[in-house]
TORKOL-4160 file (C-alpha; in steps of 0.2 Angstrom, whole numbers, padded with zeros to 4 digits, m for minus):
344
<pt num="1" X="0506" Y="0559" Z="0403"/>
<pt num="2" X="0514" Y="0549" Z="0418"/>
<pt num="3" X="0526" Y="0564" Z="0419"/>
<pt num="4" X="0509" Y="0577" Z="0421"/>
<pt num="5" X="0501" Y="0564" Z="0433"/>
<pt num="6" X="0516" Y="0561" Z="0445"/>
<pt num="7" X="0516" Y="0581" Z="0444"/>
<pt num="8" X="0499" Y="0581" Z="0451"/>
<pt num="9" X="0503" Y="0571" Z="0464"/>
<pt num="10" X="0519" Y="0577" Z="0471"/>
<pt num="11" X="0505" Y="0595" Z="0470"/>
<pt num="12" X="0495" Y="0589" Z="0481"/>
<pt num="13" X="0506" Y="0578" Z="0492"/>
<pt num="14" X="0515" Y="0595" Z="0496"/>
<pt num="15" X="0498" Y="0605" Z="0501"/>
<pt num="16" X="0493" Y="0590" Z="0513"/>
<pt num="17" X="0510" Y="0591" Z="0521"/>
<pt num="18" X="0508" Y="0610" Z="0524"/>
<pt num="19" X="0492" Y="0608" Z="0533"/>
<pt num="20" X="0496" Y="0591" Z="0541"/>
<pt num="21" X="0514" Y="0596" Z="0549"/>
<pt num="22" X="0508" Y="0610" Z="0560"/>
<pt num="23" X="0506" Y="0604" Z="0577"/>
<pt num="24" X="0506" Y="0585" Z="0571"/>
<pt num="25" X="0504" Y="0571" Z="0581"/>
<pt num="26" X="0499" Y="0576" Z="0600"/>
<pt num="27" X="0498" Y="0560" Z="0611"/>
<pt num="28" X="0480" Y="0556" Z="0619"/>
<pt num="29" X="0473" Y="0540" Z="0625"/>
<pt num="30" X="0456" Y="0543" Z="0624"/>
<pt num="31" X="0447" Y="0535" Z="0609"/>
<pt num="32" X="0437" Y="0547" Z="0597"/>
<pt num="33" X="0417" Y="0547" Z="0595"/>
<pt num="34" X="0404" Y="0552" Z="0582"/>
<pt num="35" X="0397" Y="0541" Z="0565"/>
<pt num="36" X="0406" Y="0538" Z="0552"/>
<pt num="37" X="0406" Y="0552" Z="0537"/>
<pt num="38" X="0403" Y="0566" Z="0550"/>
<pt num="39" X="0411" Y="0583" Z="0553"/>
<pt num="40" X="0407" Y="0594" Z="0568"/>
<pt num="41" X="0412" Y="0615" Z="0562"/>
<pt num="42" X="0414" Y="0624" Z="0579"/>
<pt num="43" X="0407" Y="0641" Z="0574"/>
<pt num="44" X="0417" Y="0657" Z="0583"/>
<pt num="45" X="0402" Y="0667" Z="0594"/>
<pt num="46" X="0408" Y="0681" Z="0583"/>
<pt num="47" X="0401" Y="0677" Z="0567"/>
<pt num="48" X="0386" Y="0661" Z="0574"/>
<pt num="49" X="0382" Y="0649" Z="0566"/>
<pt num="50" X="0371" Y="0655" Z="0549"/>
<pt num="51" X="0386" Y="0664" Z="0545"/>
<pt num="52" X="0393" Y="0663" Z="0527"/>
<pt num="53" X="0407" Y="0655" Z="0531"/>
<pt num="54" X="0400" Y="0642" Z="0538"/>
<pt num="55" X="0388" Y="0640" Z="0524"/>
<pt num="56" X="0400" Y="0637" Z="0514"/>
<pt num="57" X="0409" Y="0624" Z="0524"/>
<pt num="58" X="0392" Y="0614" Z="0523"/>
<pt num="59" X="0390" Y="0615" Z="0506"/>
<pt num="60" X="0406" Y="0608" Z="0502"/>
<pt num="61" X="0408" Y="0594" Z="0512"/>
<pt num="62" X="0387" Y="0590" Z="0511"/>
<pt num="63" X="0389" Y="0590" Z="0495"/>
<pt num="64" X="0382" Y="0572" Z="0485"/>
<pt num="65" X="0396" Y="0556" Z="0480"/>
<pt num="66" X="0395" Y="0555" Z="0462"/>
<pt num="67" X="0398" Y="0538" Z="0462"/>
<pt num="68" X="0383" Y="0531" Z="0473"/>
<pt num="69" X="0366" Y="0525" Z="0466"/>
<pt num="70" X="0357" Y="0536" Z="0477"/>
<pt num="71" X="0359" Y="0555" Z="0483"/>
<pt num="72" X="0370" Y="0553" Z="0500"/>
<pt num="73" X="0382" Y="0566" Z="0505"/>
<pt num="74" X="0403" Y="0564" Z="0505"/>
<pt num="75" X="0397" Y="0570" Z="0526"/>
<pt num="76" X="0384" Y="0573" Z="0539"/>
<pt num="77" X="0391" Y="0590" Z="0547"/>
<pt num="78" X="0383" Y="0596" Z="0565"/>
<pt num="79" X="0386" Y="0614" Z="0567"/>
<pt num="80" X="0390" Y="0620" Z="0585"/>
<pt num="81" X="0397" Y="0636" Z="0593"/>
<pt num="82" X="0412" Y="0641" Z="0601"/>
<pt num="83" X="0404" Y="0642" Z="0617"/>
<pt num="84" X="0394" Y="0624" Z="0618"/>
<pt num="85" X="0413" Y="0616" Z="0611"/>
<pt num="86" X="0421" Y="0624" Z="0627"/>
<pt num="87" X="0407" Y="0618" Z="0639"/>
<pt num="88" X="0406" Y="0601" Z="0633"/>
<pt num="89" X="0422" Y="0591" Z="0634"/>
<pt num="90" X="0413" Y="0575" Z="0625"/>
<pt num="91" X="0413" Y="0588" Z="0608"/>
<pt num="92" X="0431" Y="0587" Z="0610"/>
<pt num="93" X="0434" Y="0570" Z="0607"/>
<pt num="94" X="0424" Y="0568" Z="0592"/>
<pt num="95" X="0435" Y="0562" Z="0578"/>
<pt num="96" X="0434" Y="0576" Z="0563"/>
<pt num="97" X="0434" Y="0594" Z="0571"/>
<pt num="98" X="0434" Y="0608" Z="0559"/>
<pt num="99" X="0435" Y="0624" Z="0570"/>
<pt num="100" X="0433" Y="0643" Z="0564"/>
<pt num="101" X="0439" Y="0658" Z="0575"/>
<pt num="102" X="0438" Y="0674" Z="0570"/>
<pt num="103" X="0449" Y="0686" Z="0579"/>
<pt num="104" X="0450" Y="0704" Z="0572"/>
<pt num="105" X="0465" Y="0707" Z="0581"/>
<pt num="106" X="0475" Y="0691" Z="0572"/>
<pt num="107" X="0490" Y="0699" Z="0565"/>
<pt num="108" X="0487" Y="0686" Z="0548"/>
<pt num="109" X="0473" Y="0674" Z="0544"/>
<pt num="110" X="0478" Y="0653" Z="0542"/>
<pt num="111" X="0474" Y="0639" Z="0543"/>
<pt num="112" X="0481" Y="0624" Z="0554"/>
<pt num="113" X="0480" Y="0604" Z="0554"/>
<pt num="114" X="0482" Y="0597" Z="0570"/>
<pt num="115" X="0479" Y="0576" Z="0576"/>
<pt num="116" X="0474" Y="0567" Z="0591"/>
<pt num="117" X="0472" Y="0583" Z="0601"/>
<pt num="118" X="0457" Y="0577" Z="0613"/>
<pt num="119" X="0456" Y="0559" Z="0607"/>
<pt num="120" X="0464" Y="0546" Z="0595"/>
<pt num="121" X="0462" Y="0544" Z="0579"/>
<pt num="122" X="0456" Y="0562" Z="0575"/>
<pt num="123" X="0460" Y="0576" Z="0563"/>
<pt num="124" X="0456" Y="0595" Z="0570"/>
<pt num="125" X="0456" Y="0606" Z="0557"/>
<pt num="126" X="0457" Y="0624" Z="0562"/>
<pt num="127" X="0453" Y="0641" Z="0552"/>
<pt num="128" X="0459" Y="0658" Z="0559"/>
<pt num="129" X="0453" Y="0672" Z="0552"/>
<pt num="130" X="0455" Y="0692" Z="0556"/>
<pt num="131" X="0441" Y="0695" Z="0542"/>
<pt num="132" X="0430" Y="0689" Z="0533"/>
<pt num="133" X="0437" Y="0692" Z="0515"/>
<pt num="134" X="0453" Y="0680" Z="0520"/>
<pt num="135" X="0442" Y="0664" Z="0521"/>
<pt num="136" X="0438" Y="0659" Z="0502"/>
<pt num="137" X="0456" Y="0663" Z="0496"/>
<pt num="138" X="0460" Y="0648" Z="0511"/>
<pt num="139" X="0445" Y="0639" Z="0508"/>
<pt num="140" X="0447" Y="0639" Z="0489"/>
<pt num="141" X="0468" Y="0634" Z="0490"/>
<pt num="142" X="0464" Y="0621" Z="0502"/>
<pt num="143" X="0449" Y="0613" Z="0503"/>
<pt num="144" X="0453" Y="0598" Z="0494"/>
<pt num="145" X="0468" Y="0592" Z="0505"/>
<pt num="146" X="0457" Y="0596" Z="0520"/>
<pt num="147" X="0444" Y="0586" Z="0512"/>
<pt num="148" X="0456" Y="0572" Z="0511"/>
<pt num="149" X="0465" Y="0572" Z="0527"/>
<pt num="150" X="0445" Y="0571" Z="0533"/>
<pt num="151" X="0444" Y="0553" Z="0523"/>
<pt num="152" X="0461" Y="0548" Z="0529"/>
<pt num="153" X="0456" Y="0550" Z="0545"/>
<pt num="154" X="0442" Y="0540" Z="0543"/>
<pt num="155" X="0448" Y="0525" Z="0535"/>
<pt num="156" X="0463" Y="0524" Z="0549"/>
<pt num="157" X="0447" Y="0525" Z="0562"/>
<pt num="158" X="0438" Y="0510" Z="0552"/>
<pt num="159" X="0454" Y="0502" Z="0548"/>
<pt num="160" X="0457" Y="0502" Z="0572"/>
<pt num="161" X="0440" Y="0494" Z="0572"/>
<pt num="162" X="0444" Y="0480" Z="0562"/>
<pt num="163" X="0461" Y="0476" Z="0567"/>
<pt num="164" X="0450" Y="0471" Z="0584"/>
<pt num="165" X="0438" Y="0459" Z="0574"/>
<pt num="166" X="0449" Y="0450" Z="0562"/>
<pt num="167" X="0448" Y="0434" Z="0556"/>
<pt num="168" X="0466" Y="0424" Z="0556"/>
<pt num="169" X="0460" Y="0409" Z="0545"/>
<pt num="170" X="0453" Y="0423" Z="0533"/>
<pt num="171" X="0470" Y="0431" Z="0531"/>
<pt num="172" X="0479" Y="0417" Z="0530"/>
<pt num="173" X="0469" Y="0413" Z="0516"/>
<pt num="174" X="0474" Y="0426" Z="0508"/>
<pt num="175" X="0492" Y="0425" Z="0511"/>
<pt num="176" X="0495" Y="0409" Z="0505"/>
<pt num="177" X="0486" Y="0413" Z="0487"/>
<pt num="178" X="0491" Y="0431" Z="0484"/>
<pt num="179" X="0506" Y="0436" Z="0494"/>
<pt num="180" X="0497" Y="0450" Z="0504"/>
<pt num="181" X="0495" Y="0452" Z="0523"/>
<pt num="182" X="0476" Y="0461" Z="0522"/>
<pt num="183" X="0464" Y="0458" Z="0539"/>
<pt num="184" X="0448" Y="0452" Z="0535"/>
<pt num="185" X="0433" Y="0453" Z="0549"/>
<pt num="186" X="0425" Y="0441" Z="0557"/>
<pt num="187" X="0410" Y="0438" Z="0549"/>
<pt num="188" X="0416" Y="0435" Z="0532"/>
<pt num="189" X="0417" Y="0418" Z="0523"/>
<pt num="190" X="0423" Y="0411" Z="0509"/>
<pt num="191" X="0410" Y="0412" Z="0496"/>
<pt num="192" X="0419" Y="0406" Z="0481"/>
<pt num="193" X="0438" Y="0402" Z="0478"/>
<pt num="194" X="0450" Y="0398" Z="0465"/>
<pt num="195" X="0467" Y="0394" Z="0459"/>
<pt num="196" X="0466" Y="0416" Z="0454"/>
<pt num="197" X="0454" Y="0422" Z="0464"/>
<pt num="198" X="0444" Y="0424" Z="0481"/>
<pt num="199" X="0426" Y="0431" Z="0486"/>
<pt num="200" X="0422" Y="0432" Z="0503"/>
<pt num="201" X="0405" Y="0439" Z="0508"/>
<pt num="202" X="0397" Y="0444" Z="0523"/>
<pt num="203" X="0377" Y="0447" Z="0526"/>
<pt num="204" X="0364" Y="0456" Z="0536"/>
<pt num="205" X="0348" Y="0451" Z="0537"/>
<pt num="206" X="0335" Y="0466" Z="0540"/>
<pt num="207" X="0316" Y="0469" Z="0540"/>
<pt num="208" X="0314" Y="0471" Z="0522"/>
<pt num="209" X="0331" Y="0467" Z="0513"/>
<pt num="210" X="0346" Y="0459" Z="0515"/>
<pt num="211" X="0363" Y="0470" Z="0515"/>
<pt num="212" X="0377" Y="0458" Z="0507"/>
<pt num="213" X="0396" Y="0468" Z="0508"/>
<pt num="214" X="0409" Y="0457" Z="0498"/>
<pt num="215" X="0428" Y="0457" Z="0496"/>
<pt num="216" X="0435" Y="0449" Z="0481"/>
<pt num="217" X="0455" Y="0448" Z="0475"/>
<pt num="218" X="0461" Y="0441" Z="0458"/>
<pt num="219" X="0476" Y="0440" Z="0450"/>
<pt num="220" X="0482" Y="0440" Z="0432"/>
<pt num="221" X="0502" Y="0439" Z="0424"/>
<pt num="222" X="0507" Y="0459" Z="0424"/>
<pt num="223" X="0514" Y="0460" Z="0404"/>
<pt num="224" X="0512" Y="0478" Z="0402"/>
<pt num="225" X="0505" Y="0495" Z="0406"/>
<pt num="226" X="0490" Y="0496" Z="0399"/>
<pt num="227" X="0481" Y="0484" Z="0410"/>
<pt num="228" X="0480" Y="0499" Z="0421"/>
<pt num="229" X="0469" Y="0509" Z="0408"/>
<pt num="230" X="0452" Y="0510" Z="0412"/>
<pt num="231" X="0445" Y="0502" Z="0399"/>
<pt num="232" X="0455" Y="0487" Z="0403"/>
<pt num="233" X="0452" Y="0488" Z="0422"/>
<pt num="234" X="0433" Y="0487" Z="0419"/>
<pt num="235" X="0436" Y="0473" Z="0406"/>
<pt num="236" X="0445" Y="0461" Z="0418"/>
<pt num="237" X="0430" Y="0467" Z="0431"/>
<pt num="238" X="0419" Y="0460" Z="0420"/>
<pt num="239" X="0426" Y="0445" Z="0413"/>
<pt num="240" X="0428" Y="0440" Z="0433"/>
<pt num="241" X="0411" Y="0444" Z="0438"/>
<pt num="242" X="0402" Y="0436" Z="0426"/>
<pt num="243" X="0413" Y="0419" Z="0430"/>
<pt num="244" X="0409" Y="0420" Z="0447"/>
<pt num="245" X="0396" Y="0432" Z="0454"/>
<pt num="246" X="0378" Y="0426" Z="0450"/>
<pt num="247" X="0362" Y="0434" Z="0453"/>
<pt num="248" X="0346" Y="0426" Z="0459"/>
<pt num="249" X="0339" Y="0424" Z="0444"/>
<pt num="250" X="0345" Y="0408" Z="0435"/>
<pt num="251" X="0360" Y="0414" Z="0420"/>
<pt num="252" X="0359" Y="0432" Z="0428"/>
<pt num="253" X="0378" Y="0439" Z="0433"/>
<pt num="254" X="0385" Y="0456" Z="0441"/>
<pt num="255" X="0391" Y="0468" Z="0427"/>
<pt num="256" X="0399" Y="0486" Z="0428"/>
<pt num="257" X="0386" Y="0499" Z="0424"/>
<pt num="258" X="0392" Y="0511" Z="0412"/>
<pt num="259" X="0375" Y="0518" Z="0405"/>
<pt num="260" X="0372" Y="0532" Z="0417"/>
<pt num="261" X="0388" Y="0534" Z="0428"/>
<pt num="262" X="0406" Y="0530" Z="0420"/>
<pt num="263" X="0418" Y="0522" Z="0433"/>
<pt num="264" X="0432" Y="0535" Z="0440"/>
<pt num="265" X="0448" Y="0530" Z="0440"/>
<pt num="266" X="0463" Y="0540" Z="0447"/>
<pt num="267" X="0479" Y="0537" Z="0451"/>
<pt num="268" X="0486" Y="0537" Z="0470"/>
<pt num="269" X="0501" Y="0535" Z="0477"/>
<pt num="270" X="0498" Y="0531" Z="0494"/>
<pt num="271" X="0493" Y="0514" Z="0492"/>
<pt num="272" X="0502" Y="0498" Z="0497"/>
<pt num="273" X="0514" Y="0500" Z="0479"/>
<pt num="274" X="0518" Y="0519" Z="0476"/>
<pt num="275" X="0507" Y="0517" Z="0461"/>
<pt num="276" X="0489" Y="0509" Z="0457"/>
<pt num="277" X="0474" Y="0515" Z="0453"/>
<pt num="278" X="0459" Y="0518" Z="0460"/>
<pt num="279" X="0440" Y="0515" Z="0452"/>
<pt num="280" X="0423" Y="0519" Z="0460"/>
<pt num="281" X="0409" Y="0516" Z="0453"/>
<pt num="282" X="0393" Y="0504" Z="0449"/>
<pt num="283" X="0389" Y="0488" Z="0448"/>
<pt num="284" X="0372" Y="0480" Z="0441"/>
<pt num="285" X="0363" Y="0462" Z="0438"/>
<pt num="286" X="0366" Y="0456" Z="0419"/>
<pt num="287" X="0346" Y="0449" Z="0419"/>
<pt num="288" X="0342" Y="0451" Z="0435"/>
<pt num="289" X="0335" Y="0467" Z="0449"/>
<pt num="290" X="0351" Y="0470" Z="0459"/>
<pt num="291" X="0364" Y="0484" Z="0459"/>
<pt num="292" X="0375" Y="0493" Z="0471"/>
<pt num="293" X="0392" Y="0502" Z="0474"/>
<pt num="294" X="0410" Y="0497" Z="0472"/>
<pt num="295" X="0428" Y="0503" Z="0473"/>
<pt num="296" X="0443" Y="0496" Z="0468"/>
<pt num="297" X="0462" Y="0495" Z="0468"/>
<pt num="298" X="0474" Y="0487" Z="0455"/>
<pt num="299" X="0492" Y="0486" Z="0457"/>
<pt num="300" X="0508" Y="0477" Z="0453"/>
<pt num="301" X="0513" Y="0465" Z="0466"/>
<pt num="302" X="0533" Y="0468" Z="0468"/>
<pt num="303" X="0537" Y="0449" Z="0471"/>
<pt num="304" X="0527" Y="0438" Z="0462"/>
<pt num="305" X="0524" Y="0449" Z="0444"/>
<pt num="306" X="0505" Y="0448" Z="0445"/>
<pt num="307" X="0494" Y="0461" Z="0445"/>
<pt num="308" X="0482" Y="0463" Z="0458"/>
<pt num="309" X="0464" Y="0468" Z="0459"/>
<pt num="310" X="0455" Y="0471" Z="0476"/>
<pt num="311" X="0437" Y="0476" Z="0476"/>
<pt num="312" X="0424" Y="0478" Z="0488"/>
<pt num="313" X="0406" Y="0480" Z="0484"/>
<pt num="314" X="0390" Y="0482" Z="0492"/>
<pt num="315" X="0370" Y="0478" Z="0491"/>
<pt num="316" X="0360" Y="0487" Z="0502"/>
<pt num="317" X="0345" Y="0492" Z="0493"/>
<pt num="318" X="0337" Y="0509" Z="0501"/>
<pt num="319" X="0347" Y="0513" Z="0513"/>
<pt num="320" X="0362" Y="0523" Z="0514"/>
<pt num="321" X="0378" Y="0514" Z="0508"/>
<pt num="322" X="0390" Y="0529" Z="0511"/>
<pt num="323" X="0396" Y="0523" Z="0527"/>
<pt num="324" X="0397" Y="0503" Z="0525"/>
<pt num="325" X="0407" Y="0506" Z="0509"/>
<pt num="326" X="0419" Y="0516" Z="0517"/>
<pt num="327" X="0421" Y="0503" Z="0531"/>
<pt num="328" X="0426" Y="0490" Z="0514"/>
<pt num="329" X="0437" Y="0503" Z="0507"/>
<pt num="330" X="0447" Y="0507" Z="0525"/>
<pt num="331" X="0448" Y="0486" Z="0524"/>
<pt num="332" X="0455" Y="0484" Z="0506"/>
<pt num="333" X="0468" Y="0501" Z="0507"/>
<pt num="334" X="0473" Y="0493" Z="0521"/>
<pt num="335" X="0487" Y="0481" Z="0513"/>
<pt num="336" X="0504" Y="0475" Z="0515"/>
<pt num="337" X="0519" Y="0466" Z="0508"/>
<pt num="338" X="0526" Y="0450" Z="0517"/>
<pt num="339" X="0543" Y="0453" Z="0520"/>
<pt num="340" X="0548" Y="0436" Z="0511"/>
<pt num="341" X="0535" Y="0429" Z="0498"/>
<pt num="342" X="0523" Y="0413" Z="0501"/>
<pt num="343" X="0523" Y="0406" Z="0487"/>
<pt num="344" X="0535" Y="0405" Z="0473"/>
């Protein structure tokens, strides 16, 4: 099995490469705009912007996260044509660009990756086609790295905004107890702490509810690989957030919610260790009304032989909670090694 998933991911690490080494990488100080979870198509004159091919663009990256508790799309997408993006330089700086031209006289139809263009950080994604027939055989062979070099590109623009707020008591915090460098914003504190484990937690108080984003890290002794099974991930989840994360209600506590969505897990490679795993999913109150979003990463921590679980979940009852989790998540991937340990 780890021979089949390594496999996988050496798959797809090659068809984001193909797509992200064309034209890589062209300087520009100006910083990107738009919201976050948001894709302008710049839609060629030729083919307008009710065309199929931009249809299907839509659908696919409009379509609903399977792992929230509401409906809310993976992105908002603006649709614009060719000719507004060429009369309005502010279009060009947005931050995700996916552009369509349709050329009959192109020799072949392609697609290209490009980054920081017009403005940094941005990803400009960029389908040429000489006919209409070529664009789901591209669509269909890359959709999925494109759709991913869209989220990275997000998380690096969350992760800029944060290195601008941090909080230096709040990393060294977690320095000293777990041997990571990870910025925490300003904003956060402390909710609860021990010798293996840390919650910090951050709210905002709105007209009708609360919205309450937490971070927690704990560490257990790493004795052998099926701690990383899923069954095993969502144990230790649970067995920490029934010590420590209480509801409102008196002998209430946070669960994982298992009864209409199972958490995903899937393995990446791109983290701070070459392997963890990943798990989205949802979190409920054991007794009490509450529930929400969460992701998580668990690794093995090269120095100290722990393993390391980082999670951020959210409470923001009727309102979207696509685009604050994905603020958490850009804080949590974002995670290094000291180059000498803390502690010992």
């Amino acid at each position: 099995m780890k021979r089949q998933l390594t496999l996988l991911i050496c798959i797809a690490a090659a068809l984001i490469f193909a797509l992200s080494s064309c034209k890589d990488d062209v300087p520009s100080a100006l910083g990107s705009t738009g919201k976050t979870n948001e894709i302008i198509i710049v839609a060629s004159n030729r083919i307008g912007m009710n065309h199929p091919v931009v249809d299907t663009l839509k659908e696919y990256f409009m379509q609903y996260d399977t792992q929230l508790p509401q409906l809310e799309s993976l992105y908002d997408v603006i649709v614009v044509t060719d000719k507004e993006f060429n009369s309005q330089s502010t279009i060009h700086r947005h931050h995700n660009l996916l552009i369509v031209n349709y050329d009959p006289s192109l020799e072949k139809s392609g697609v290209t990756s490009r980054k920081n263009v017009w403005a940094q950080p941005q990803r400009v994604i960029q389908f040429n086609l000489n006919s209409d027939a070529d664009f789901q055989k591209l669509f269909d062979t890359h959709k999925s790295s494109i759709l991913q070099l869209f989220d990275e590109n997000e998380l690096i623009r969350a992760q800029d905004i944060t290195e601008f707020g941090k909080s230096i008591g709040l990393a060294d915090e977690v320095y000293k107890q777990f041997d990571i460098i990870m910025n925490i914003p300003a904003g956060f504190s402390v909710a609860k702490k021990s010798s293996d484990f840390i919650w910090f937690k951050q709210t905002r108080h709105n007209e009708k509810q609360d919205m309450i984003a937490s971070i927690m890290i704990w560490k257990r002794p790493y004795t052998t690989e099926l701690q990383f099974s899923t069954d095993s991930i969502i144990n230790s989840r649970n067995d920490v957030a029934k010590k420590y994360v209480e509801g409102s209600v008196p002998h209430s506590y946070m669960k994982t919610a298992t009864s209409y969505i199972y958490p995903q897990t899937e393995v990446i490679s791109n983290y701070v260790t070459d392997f963890a795993i990943e798990t989205r999913g949802l979190w409920e109150m054991q007794g009490d009304f509450m529930g929400g979003a969460f992701i998580s990463y668990t690794f093995a921590h090269p120095y100290t032989g722990q393993l390391i679980a980082i999670e951020a979940f959210l409470y923001n009852p009727n309102n979207p909670k696509r685009p604050l989790l994905r603020q958490l998540e850009s804080i949590i991937r974002n995670i290094k090694f000291p180059d000498k340990p803390a502690t010992t």
